[in-house]
C-alpha positions as CSV (number, residue, x, y, z in Angstrom):
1,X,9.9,13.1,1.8
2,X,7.7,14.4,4.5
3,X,6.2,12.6,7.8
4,X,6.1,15.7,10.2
5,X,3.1,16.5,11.1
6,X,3.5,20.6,10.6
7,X,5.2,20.1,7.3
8,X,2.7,17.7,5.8
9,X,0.1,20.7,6.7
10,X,2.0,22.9,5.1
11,X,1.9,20.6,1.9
12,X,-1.5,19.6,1.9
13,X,-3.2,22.7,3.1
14,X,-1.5,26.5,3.8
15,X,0.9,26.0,0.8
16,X,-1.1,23.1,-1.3
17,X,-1.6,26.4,-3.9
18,X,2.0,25.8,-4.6
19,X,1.6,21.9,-5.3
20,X,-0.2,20.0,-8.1
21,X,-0.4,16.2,-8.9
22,X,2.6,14.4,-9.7
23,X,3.4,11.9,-12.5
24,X,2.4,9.0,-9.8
25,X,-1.1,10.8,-10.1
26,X,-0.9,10.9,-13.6
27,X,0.2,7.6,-14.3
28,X,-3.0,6.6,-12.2
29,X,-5.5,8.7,-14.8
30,X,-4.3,6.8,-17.3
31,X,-7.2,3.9,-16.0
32,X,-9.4,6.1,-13.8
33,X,-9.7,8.8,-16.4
34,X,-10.1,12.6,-14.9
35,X,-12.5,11.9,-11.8
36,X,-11.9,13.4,-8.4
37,X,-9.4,11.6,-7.4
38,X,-7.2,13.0,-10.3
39,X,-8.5,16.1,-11.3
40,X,-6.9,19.4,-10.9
41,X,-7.7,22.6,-10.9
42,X,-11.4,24.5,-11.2
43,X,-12.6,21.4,-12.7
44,X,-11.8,19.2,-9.7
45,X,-13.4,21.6,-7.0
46,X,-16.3,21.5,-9.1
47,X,-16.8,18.3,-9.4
48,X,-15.7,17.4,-6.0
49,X,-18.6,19.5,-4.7
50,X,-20.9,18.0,-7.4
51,X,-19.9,14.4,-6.3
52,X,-19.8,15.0,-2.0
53,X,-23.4,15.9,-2.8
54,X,-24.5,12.2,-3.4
55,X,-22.5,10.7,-0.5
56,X,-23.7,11.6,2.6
57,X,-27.6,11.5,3.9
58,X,-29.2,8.5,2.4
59,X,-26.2,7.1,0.4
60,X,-24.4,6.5,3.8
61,X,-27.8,5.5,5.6
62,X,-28.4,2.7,2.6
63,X,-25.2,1.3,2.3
64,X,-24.7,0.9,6.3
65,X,-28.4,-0.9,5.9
66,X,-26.7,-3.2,3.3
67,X,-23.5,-4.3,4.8
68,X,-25.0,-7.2,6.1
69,X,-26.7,-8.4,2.8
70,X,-23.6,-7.8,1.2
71,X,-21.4,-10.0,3.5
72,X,-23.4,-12.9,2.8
73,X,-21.0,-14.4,0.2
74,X,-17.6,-13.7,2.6
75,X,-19.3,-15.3,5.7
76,X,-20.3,-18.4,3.4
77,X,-16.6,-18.7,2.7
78,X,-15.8,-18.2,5.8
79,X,-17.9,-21.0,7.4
80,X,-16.6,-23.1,5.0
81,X,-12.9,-22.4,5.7
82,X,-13.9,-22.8,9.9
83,X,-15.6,-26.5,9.4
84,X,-12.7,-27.6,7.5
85,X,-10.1,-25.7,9.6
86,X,-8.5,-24.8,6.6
87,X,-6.3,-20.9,6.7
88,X,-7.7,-18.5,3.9
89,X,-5.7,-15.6,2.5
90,X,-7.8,-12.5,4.5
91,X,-7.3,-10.3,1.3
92,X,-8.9,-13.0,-1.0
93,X,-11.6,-13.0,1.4
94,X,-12.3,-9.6,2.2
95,X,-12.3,-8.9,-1.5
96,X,-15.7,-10.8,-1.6
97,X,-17.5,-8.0,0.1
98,X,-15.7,-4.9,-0.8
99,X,-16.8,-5.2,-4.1
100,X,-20.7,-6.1,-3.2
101,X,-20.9,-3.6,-1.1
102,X,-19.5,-1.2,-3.5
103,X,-21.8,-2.7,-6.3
104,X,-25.0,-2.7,-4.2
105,X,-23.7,1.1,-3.1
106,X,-23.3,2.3,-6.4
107,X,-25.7,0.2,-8.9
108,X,-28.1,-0.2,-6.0
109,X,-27.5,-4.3,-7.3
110,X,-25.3,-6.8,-6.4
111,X,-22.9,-8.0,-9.8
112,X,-22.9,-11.3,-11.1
113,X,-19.7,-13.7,-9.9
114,X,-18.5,-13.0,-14.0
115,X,-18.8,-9.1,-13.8
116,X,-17.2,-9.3,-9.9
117,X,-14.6,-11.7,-10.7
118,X,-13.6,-9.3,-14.0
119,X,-13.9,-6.1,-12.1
120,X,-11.8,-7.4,-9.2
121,X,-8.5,-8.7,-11.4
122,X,-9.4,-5.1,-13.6
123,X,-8.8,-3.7,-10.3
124,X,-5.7,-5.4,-9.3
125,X,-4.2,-5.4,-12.8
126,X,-4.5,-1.8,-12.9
127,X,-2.7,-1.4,-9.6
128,X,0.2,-3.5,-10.7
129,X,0.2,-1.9,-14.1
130,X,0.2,1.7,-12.7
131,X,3.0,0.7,-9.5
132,X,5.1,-1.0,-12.9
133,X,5.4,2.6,-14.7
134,X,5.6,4.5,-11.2
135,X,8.9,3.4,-10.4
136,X,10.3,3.1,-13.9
137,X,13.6,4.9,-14.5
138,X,11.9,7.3,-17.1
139,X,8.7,8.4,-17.3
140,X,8.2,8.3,-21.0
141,X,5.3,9.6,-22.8
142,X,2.3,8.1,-22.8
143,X,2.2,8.1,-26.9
144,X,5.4,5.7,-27.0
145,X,3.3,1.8,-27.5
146,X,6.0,0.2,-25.4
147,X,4.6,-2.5,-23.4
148,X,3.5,-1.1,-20.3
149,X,1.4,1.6,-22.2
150,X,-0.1,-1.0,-24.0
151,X,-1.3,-2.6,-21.4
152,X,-3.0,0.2,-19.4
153,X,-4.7,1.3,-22.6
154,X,-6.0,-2.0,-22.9
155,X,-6.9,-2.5,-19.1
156,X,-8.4,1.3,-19.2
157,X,-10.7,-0.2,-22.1
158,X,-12.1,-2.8,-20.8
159,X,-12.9,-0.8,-17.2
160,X,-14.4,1.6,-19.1
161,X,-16.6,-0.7,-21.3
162,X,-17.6,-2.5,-17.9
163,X,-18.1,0.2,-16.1
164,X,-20.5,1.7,-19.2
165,X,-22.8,-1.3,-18.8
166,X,-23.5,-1.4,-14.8
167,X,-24.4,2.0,-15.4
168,X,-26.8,0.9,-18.3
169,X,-28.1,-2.0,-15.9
170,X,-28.1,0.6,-12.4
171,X,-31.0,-0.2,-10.5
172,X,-33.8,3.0,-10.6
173,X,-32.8,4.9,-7.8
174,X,-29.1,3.7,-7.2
175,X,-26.5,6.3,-6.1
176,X,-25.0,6.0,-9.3
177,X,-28.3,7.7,-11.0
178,X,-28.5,10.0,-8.4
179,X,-24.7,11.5,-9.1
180,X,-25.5,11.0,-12.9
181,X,-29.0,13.8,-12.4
182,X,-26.8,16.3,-10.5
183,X,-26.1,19.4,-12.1
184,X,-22.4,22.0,-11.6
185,X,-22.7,23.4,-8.8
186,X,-20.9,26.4,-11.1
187,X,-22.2,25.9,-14.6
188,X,-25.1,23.9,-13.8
189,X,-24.4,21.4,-16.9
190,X,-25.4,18.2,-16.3
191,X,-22.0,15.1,-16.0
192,X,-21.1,14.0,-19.6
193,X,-20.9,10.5,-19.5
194,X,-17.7,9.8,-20.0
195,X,-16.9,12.2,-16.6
196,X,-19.4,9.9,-15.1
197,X,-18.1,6.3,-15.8
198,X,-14.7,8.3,-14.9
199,X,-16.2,9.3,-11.5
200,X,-17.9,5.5,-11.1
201,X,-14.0,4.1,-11.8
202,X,-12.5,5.9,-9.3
203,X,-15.8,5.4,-7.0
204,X,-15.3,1.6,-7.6
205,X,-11.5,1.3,-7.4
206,X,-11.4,3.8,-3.8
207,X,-14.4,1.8,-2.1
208,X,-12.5,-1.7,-3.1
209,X,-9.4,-1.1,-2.2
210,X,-10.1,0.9,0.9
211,X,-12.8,-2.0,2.7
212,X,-10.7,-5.0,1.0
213,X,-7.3,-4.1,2.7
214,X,-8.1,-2.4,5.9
215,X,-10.7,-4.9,6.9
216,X,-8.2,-7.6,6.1
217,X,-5.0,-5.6,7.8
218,X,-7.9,-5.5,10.8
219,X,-8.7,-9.6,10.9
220,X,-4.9,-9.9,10.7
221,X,-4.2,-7.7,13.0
222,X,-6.8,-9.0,16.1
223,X,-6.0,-12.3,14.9
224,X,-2.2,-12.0,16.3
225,X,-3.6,-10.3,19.3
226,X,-5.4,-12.0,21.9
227,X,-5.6,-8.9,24.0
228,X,-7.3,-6.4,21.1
229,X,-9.4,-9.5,20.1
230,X,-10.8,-9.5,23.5
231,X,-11.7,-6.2,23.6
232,X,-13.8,-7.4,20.1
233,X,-15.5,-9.7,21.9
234,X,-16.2,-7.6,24.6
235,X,-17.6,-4.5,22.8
236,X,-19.6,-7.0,20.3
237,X,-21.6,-8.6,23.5
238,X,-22.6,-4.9,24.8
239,X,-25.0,-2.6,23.9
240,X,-23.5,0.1,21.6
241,X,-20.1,-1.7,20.2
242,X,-19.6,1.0,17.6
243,X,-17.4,3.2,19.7
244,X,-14.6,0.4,20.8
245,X,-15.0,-1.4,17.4
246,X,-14.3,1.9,15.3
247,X,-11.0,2.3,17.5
248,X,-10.1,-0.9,16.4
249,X,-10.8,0.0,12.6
250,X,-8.9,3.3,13.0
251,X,-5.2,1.7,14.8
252,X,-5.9,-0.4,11.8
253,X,-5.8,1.8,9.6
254,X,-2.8,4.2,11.6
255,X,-0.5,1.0,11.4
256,X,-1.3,-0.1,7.6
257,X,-3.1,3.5,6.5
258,X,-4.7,2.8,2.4
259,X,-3.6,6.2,1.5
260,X,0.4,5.0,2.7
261,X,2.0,8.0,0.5
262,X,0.6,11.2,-0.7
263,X,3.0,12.5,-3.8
264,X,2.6,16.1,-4.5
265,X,4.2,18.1,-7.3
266,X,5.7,21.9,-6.8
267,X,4.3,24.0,-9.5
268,X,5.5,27.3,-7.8
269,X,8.4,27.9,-5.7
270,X,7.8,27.2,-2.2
271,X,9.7,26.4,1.4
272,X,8.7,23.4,3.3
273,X,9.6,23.4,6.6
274,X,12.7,25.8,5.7
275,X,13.7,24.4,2.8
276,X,13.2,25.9,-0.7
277,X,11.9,23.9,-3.0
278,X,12.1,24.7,-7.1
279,X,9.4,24.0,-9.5
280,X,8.9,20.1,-10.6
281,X,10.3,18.7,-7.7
282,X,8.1,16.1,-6.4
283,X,7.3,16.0,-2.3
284,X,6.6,12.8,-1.2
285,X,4.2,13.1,2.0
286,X,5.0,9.8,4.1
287,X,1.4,8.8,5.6
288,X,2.8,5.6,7.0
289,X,5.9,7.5,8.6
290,X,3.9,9.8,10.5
291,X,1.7,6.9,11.9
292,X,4.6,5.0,13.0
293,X,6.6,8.3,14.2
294,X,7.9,7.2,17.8
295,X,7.6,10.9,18.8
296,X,4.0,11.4,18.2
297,X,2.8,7.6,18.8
298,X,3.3,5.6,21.9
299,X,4.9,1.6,21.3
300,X,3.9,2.9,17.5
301,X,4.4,-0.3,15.9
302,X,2.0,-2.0,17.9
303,X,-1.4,-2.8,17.8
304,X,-3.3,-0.8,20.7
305,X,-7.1,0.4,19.7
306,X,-7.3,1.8,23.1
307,X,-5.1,4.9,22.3
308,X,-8.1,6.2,19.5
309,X,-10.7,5.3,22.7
310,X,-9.8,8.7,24.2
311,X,-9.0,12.1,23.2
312,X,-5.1,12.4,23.3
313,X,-4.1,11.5,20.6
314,X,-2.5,13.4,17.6
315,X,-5.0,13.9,15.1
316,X,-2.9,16.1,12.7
317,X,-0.4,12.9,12.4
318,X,-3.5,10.8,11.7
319,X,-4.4,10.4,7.9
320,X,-4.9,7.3,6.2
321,X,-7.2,9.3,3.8
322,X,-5.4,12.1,3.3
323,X,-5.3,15.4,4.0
324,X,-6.7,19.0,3.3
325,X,-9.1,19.9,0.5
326,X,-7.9,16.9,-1.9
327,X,-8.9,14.0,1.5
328,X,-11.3,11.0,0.1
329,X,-14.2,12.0,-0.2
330,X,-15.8,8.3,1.0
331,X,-13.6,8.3,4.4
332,X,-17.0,8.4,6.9
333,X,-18.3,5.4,4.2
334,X,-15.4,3.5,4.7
335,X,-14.7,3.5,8.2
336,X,-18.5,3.2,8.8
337,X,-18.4,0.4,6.1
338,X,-15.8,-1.5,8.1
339,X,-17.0,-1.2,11.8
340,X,-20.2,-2.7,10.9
341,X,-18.4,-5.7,9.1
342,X,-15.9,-6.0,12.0
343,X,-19.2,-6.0,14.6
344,X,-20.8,-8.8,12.3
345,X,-17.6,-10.9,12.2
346,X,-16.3,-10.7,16.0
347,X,-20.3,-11.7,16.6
348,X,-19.6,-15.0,14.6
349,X,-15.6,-16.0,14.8
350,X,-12.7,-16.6,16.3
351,X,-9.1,-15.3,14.5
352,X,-5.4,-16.3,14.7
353,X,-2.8,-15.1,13.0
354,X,0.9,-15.2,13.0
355,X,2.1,-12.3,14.3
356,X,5.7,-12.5,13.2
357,X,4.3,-13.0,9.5
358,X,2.7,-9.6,10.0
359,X,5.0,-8.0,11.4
360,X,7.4,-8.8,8.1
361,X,8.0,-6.4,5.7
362,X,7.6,-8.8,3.1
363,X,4.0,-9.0,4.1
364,X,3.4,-6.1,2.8
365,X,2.0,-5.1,-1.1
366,X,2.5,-1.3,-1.9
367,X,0.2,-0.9,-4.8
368,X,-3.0,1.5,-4.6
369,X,-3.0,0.7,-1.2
370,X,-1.1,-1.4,1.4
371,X,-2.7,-4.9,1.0
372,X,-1.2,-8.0,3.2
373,X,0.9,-10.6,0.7
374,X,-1.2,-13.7,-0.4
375,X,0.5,-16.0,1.2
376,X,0.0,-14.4,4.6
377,X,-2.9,-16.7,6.1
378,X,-5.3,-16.4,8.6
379,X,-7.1,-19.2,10.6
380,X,-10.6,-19.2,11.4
381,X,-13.3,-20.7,13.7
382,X,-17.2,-20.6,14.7
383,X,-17.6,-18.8,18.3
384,X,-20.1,-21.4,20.1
């Protein structure tokens, strides 16, 4: 395991050559299929190109314009919790909007409550069905139909059937036709389908998981903290909030990062920070110990936005997405994503939260990403 900041470089970019996926990767591709996030090789730089294409530019423009549609359906839940002064579970909450605005993003339509309510337990039974063979004792093949493998077959499936039919029902013009027209940027062929619903997968599961957990990790987060909630209110009142809000959204993400470990397996004999490491040994890259790393972070297990609000601050020990040529491709999108929805809610509510449940380890769900426990609750009211 890895959290210093010079030897994670030397993982993730001047020695990555050295380094493929590991069987935690793999073990993801059994649902998402072979799309960018686990690719390897000539075909994933190819496609990564092809894919970063359709992001930026309008994609980002359009879903930023969006956000606020897309909330509607969170903010309704949200008023209702307030006038009854009833807790919700913030992950329960902020899954409402992830996947609209992901839907709206990518289908350039919002899903029906079925298709979101399916898509969402797809998502989290995949992530429980992919951390269950992750930390099995032995990685058996993938051919053996014990139970587990079973399951992920049948999860990957259905995904891929559902996934199939919002592509079939994509609105004209919706990013998803735009990255299904692009050609290799190396052969110039055009993206089978089956690469594409693989891409969409991935596409779906990153912007999800990414918006659901940080933005409730944030509401949790200023909800304990009467100080960092003032400076919320503060920056939503003036007239460019984006700069103070975004600080918030990035401690957020430092102290509860989606990305929390970055496993990396050694294909060629390499030295890491003066060790020598053989071939098939996997190097776990600790994300979440670098961000909490007392040497490189002031008080680092506390909430303080205002360190990100200058310019010292170490930005090699900072990467919830990642890092080198393999770093999430939707990073801008989802920290964009979630300042505007933070903006829109410190504009409307009020937030408590216990900060002792936080700070419990048992609050925390390491699955795809680092999601807070359901039964950690967070109170809510209207702001006159």
């Amino acid at each position: 395991m890895v959290s210093d900041p010079a030897q994670i470089r030397e993982v993730l970019v001047t020695q990555a050559a050295s380094f493929g996926r590991a069987f935690q990767t793999r073990n993801i591709a059994r649902v998402l299929g072979q799309g960018v996030l686990t690719n390897e090789g000539k075909a994933w730089s190819s496609r990564r190109r092809h894919i970063a294409s359709a992001l930026y530019g309008p994609a980002l423009d359009n879903m930023t314009a969006r956000t606020e549609v897309a909330a509607a359906q969170m903010l309704e839940r949200l008023d209702t919790a307030a006038a009854a002064g009833a807790p919700v579970s913030p992950s329960e909450v902020t899954a409402l909007v992830a996947q609209s605005v992901i839907a709206d993003t990518l289908f350039g339509q919002a899903f029906s409550d079925a298709v979101a309510a399916r898509l969402v337990q797809m998502v989290r039974d995949a992530a429980v069905a992919v951390r269950t063979c992750n930390i099995a004792l032995l990685q058996l093949p993938q051919w053996l139909p014990i139970a587990r493998h079973r399951q992920i077959a049948a999860i990957r499936h259905a995904f891929d059937a559902e996934v199939a039919g919002a592509i079939a029902a994509a609105a004209p013009g919706a990013l998803v036709t735009t990255i299904a027209a692009l050609k290799d940027p190396d052969s110039g062929a055009p993206i089978s389908a089956s690469n594409l619903i693989d891409e969409i997968k991935t596409l779906l599961v990153a912007g999800f998981e990414t918006t659901s957990s940080a933005l409730a990790w944030s509401l949790l987060l200023l909800g304990a903290d009467p100080e960092a909630q003032a400076l919320l209110y503060d920056a939503v009142a003036s007239d460019d909030p984006e700069p103070v809000v975004r600080a918030i959204v990035q401690e957020s993400l430092r102290l509860y990062p989606p990305i929390y470990a970055i496993p990396r397996e050694v294909r060629a004999p390499v030295t890491i920070g003066g060790h020598p490491l053989r071939v098939g040994q996997v190097v776990l890259v600790s994300v979440f110990g670098a961000h909490r790393d007392p040497a490189l972070w002031a008080e680092p297990d506390c909430f303080r936005p205002q360190r990100f609000l200058g310019t010292d601050w170490p930005r090699a020990a900072w990467l919830p997405f990642g890092g080198g040529a393999r770093s999430c491709l939707g990073a801008e999108f989802a920290i964009t994503e979630l300042t505007r929805l933070l903006i829109l809610l410190g504009r409307r509510y009020r937030f408590s939260a216990d900060r002792a449940a936080i700070a419990n380890p048992a609050a925390e769900r390491a699955f795809i990403s680092l999601t807070p426990a359901p039964e950690v609750l967070l109170h809510v009211e209207r702001r006159p």
